[in-house]
N, C-alpha and C positions, 0 to 999 in steps of 0.2 A: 504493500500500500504506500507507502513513506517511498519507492523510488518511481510508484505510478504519481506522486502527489510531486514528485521535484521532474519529471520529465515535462510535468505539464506547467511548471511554473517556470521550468527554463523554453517553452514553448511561446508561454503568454510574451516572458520577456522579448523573444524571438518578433513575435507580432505584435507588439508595441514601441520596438526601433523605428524613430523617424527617419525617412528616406527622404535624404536632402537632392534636389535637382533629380527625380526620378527617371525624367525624361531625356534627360542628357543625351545619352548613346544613342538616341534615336535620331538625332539631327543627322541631313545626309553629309552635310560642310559645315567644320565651326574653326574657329581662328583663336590663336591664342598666342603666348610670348615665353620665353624664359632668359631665368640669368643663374649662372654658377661657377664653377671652376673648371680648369683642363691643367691635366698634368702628361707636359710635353718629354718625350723621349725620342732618341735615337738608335737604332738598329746598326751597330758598325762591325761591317765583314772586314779585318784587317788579313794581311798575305805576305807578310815575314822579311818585305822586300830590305835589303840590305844595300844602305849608300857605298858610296865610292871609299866615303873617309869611314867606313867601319860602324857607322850608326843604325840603328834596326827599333823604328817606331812603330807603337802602337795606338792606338785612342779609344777612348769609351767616352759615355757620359757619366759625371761625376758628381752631379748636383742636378735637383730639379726644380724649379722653383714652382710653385701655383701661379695658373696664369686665370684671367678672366676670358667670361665666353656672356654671349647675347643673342638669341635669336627669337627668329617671330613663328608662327605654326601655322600652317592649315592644314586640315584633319580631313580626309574623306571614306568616309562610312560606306564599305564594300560588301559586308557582310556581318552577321550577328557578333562574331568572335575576333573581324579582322578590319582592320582601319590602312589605310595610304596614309604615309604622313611626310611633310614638305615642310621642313625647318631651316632655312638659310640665317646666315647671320654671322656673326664675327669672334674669335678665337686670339686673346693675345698671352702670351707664352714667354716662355724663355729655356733654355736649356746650355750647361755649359760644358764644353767637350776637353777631355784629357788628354796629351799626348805623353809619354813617357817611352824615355827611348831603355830599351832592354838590357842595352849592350853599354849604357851609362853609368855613374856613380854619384851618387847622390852626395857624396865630399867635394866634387869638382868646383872650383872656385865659379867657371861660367858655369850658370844651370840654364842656362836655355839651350844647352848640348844636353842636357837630360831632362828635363820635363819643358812644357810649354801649357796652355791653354786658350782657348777660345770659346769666345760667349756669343751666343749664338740666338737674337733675341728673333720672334714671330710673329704676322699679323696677319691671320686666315681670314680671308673670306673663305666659307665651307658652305659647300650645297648639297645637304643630306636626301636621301630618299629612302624612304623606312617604310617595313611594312611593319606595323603591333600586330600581334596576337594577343589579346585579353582573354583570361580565363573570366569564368560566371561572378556577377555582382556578387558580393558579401557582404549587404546592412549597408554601409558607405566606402568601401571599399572593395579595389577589384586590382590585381595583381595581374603582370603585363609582360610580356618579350617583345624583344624587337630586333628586325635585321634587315641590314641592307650595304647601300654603298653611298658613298661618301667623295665630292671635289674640293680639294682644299690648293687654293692659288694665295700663296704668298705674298703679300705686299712688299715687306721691305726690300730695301735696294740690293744691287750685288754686291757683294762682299769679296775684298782681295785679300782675304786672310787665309790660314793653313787649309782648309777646305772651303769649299763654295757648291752651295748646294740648288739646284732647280726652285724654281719658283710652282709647279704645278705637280700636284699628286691626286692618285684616285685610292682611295681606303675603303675598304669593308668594316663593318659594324656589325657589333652585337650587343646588345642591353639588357638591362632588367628593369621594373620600378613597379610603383604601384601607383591606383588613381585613387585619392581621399575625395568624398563628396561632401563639398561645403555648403553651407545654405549658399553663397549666391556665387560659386564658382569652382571648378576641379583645382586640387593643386597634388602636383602630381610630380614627385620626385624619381631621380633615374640616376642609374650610372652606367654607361657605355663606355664598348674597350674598339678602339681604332684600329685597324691594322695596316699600313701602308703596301700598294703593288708594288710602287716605281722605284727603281736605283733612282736617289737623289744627286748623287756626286756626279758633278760636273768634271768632268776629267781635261775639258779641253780649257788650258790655262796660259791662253798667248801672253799675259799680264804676267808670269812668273818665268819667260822662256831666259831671263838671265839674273834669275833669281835661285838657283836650286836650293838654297836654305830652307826655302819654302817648298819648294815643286818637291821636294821628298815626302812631305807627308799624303798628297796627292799619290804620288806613287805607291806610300804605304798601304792605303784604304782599295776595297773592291768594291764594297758595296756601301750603302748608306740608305737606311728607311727610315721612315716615319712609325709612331706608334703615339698613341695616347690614352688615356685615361679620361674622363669627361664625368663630372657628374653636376646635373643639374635639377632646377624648379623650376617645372612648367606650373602655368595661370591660365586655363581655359574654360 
């Protein structure tokens, strides 16, 4: 009796949750905005190559800072469980790269024969295209995937430092979040992982052809991607 008398009072409670914005998900198009962070990385393929005067450089990324992100939404409702979604909007960043030569000594009076660095700052315009898949409302919340692909065009200038990286990349996405219903709006948190396609490095380097202090570390590097981290608050 006592677990017929609490099934029915965690029932009552069940149907007496107020369903804020019920009708939300039924709109065929709705528009919304968000703001959050991105935390910017580098993917670096190094290849052992060895200078003339005996030096053998590597790099990584060594620090990541939080950068900010802004963008605007429109949402279109294709089916009960799956939405299109179109977020363009802007991405700024930072990330700073390590060189460290192998075959150095960290006693040496010069150290720019044994370590160097480069800061490496970012200004995406990104033109995402996502499909959610939402699992079933739950009371005021509903729990969400997402994936797709991703254009991310660089703004800032070119850069005549140890590496120089393209201005255009295409990324894959994969997300998580969920959507809280508020009386008079979604707000609906996420966090997506970015995966870049494109070799970033620019290998053709006329700007360093009598410079080899520098054209070595070019030489060092094969490959170079993009990756991010992104988590944000959408307002729809």
């Amino acid at each position: 009796m006592w677990l017929t008398l609490g099934c029915a009072a965690v029932h009552a409670q069940d149907n007496d949750m107020i369903l804020n914005r019920p009708y939300a998900d039924t709109k065929l198009i709705h528009l919304g905005f968000s703001v959050g962070m991105n935390f910017q990385n580098l993917a670096i393929t190094n290849n052992g190559f060895v200078t003339d005067d005996g030096e053998e450089w590597y790099a990584d990324v060594s620090a990541i800072s939080p950068g900010f992100c802004v963008n605007v939404l429109a949402d279109l409702r294709i089916a009960e469980h799956f939405n299109l979604r179109f977020s363009p909007g802007l991405y700024f960043g930072n990330k700073v790269v390590r060189y460290l030569n192998h075959r150095g000594n960290s006693e040496w009076l010069e150290q720019s024969h044994y370590k160097q660095s480069q800061n490496v700052k970012s200004t995406y315009i990104v033109v995402p295209l996502e499909l959610k898949m939402s699992a079933k409302r739950y009371h005021n919340m509903r729990p969400y995937f997402t994936g797709g692909v991703m254009y991310a065009q660089d703004l800032a200038k070119d850069r005549s430092e140890q590496l120089k990286l393209k201005n255009g990349d295409v990324m894959l996405t994969v997300g998580m979040g969920c959507d809280f219903y508020m009386p008079f709006f979604k707000f609906c948190p996420e966090v997506k992982f970015c995966f870049g396609l494109k070799n970033l490095l620019d290998r053709n380097r006329p700007d360093l052809e009598d410079n080899p202090e520098v054209m070595r570390f070019t030489q060092s590097v094969n490959k170079v991607q993009n990756n991010m981290v992104v988590v944000t608050f959408f307002f729809e």
